[in-house]
C-alpha positions in Angstrom: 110.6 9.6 115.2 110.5 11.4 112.1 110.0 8.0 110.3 107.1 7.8 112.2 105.8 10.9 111.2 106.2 10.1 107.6 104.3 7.4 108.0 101.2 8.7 109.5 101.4 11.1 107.1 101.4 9.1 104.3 98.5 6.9 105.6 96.2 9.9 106.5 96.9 10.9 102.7 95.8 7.8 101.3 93.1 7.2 103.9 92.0 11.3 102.0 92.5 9.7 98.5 90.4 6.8 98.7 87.2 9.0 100.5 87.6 11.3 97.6 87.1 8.6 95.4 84.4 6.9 96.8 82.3 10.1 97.2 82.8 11.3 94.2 81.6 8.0 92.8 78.9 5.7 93.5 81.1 3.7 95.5 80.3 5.7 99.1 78.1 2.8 100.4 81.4 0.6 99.9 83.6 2.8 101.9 81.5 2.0 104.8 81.8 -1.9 104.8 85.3 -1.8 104.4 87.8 -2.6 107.2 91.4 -1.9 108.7 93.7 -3.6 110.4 93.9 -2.6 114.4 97.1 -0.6 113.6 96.1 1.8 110.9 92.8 2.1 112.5 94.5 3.5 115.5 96.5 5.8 113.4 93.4 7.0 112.2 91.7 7.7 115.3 94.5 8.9 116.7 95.1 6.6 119.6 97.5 4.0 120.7 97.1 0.6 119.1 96.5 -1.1 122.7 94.0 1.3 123.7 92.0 0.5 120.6 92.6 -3.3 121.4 91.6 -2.8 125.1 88.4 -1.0 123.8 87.6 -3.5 121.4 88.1 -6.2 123.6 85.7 -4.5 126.9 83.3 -4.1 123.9 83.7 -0.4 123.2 84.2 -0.5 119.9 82.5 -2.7 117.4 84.9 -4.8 115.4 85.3 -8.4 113.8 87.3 -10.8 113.9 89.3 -12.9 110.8 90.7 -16.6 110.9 93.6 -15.2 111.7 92.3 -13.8 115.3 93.3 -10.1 113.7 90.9 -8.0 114.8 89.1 -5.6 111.7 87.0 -1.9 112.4 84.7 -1.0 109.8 85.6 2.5 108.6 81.6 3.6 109.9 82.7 2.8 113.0 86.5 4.1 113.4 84.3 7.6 111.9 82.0 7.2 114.7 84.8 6.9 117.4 86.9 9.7 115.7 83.8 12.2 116.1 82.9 11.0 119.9 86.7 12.0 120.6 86.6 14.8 119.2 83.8 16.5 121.0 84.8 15.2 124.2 88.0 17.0 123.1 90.5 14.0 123.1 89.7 12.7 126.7 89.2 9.2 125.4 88.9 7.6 129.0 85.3 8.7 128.9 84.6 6.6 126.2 
């Protein structure tokens, strides 16, 4: 468990690093176009990697899809998603 914990950690520090970066420099319009993979982009909303699948896959949350079949959230939208389940205060059924 505390593996786990170290881990989130680590990627909500880097995930800190790079928006740093891009706002301090003209690169804030690339932040938004960029994507993650369906397991750090749970980790980032703060929901379970199936729950983000189910959602994507009922057409909750936009996302693509690579030649692999992986599925990919643009940041813009894992923002988005983050903010709506915040104000509804982490009830993320009513989505």
């Amino acid at each position: 468990m505390l593996k786990n914990t170290v881990q989130r950690t680590s990627f909500r520090n880097i995930i800190n690093i790079i928006y740093e970066k891009a706002y301090w420099t003209e690169g804030a319009e690339e932040m938004e176009d960029m994507v993650m993979s369906a397991r750090k982009a749970a980790l980032f909303v703060g929901v379970h990697v199936m729950t983000l699948r189910d959602w994507a896959d009922r057409g909750r949350v936009p996302h693509e899809v690579n030649h692999r079949g992986w599925r990919l959230f643009k940041i813009s939208d894992l923002e988005r998603l983050k903010r709506d389940l915040e104000a509804k205060k982490g009830n993320a059924r009513q989505i």
